[in-house]
N, C-alpha and C positions, 0 to 999 in steps of 0.2 A: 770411587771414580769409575767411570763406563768406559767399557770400551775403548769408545771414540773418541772418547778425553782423554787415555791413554795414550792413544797414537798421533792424534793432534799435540798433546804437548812432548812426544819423540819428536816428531821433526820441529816444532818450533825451535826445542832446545837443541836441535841436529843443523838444520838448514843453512848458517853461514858454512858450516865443512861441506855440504852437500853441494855450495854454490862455489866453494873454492877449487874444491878438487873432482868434482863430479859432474855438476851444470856444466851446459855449456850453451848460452843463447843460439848458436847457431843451430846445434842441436834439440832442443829444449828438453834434454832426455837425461832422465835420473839416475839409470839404469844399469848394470856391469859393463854392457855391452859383450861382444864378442870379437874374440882377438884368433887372427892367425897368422900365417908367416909375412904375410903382407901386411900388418896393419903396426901403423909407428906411433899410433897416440890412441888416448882417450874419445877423443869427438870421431875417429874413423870407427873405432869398437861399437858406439853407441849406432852409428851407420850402420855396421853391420849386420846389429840386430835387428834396427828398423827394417833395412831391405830382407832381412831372412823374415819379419813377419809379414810383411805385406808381400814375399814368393809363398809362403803358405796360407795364409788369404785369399791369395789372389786377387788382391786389390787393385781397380781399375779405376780410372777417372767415372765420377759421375755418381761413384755409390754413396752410400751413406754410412759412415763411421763413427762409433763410438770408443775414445779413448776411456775406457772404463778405471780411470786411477784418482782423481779429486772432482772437486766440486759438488757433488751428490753422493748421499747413499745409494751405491749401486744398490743393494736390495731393495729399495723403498723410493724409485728414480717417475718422473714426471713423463715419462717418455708414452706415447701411444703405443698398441701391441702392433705388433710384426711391423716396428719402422725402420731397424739397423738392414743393411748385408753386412756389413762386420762388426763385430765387438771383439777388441783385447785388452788384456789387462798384464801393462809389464811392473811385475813384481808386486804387484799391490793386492790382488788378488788373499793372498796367503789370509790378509788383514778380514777376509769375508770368517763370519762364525753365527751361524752354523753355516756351512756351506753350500749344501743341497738349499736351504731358503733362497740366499742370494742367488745360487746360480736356476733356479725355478726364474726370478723376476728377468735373469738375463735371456733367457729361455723366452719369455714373452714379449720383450720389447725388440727379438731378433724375426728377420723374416724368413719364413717358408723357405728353407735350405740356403739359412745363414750360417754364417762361419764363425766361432767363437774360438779366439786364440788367446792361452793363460802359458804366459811364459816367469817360471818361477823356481823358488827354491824350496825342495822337499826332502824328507827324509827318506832314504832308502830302502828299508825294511823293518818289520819289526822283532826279527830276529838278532839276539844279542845285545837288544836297545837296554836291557838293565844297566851294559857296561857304559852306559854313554847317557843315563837319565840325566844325572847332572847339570852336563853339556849341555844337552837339549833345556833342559829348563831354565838355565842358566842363558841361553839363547832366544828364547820367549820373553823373557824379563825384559833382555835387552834390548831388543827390536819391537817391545812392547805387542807380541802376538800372541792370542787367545790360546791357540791351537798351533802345532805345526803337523802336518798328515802329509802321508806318506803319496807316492805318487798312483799307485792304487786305489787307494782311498778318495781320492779326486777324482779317478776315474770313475770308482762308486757311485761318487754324489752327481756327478754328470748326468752317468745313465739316471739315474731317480729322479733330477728333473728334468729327464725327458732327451737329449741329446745321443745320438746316434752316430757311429764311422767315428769313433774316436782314436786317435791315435796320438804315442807318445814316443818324445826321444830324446834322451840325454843329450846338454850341451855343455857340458861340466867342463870338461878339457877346453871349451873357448872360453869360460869366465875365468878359469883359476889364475891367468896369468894376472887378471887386476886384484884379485882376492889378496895376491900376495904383495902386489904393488901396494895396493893402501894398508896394508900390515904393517910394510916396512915404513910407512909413512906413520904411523898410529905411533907407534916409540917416540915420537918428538912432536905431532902436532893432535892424537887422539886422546890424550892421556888429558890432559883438560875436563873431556867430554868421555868419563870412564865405560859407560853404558855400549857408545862406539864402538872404543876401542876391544873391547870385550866380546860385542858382538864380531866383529870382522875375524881375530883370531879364533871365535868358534867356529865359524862357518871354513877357515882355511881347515882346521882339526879336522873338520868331518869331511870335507873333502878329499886331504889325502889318506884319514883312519877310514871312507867309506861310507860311514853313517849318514851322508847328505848327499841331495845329488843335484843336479839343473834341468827342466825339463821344458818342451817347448812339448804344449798340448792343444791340439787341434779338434773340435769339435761342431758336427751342424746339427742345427736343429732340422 
């Protein structure tokens, strides 16, 4: 099976929990969002993120954007070169392998001091990662990901396809409150859908052992 059969059939077999406890038509956002003392639900979290990526975009009426997460292969995408000013990709990203390839094509269909934002989940370092291979692979499986790389290593493949003023910053501390919200959901409506459930408690593991982190990455060509 490829890849993209891979991940195509995770969320087919995923997508009623995705829509039950995650969608949210108003939002149309799949996403952890971000939680802080102000935010009482789900659909505000997922708000939060939107507006945090479009304050680091700087996204303005008029421009031209690309949600970089279904409907094409971002590496292999239909688009004219230099047509976006922004491209982000929330959580989806991870899914690109190799990743210098795909982010070279995003690289070209961006214009002359566009903005590329990859908001996602990576692994911390790779110091110690023996105590935790497991986990991690065990967490590939289940989210059906080729590769999981470190946030360094993103920045690597960035600069090699070309992207410059790269900047990175943990948002760990505003996902983990839903990490543990659908944990404690997963004991009674995940266990159906074992792979889920499996993954969510890795990703809470590595969040408070360290091993994982949340990063919003900012990039222009």
């Amino acid at each position: 099976m490829s890849m993209w059969d891979s991940v195509a059939d995770y969320y087919k077999s995923s997508q009623w929990l995705y829509r039950l406890f995650i969608y949210n038509k108003d939002t149309l956002g799949m996403h952890f969002g971000f939680w802080d003392v102000h935010t009482k639900n789900r659909q505000q979290a997922i708000l939060n993120e939107n507006d945090e990526i479009i304050r680091l975009a700087g996204i303005k009426k008029g421009m031209v954007v690309l949600d970089a997460g279904c409907t094409q292969d971002f590496g292999k995408t239909n688009f004219a070169n230099d047509y976006f000013d922004v491209i982000f990709g929330i959580e989806s990203l991870c899914y690109a392998s190799p990743k210098t390839n795909i982010l070279k094509e995003l690289h070209r269909i961006l214009k002359p001091g566009g903005i590329l934002i990859i908001a996602d989940g990576y692994l911390k370092g790779k110091s110690n990662m023996n105590l935790f291979q497991k986990d991690i692979e065990d967490f590939k499986s289940a989210f059906a990901l080729k590769e999981f790389v470190t946030g360094g290593e993103m920045v690597a493949s960035l600069k090699k396809a070309g992207f410059s003023a790269i900047q990175s910053n943990s948002y760990l501390n505003r996902v983990k409150t839903v990490l543990y919200w659908l944990v404690k959901l997963g004991g009674s409506f995940f266990r159906p859908i074992y792979a889920n459930s499996l993954a969510l408690e890795l990703a809470c593991k590595g969040a408070s052992q360290g091993f994982m982190d949340y990063l919003v990455i900012k990039a222009v060509k």
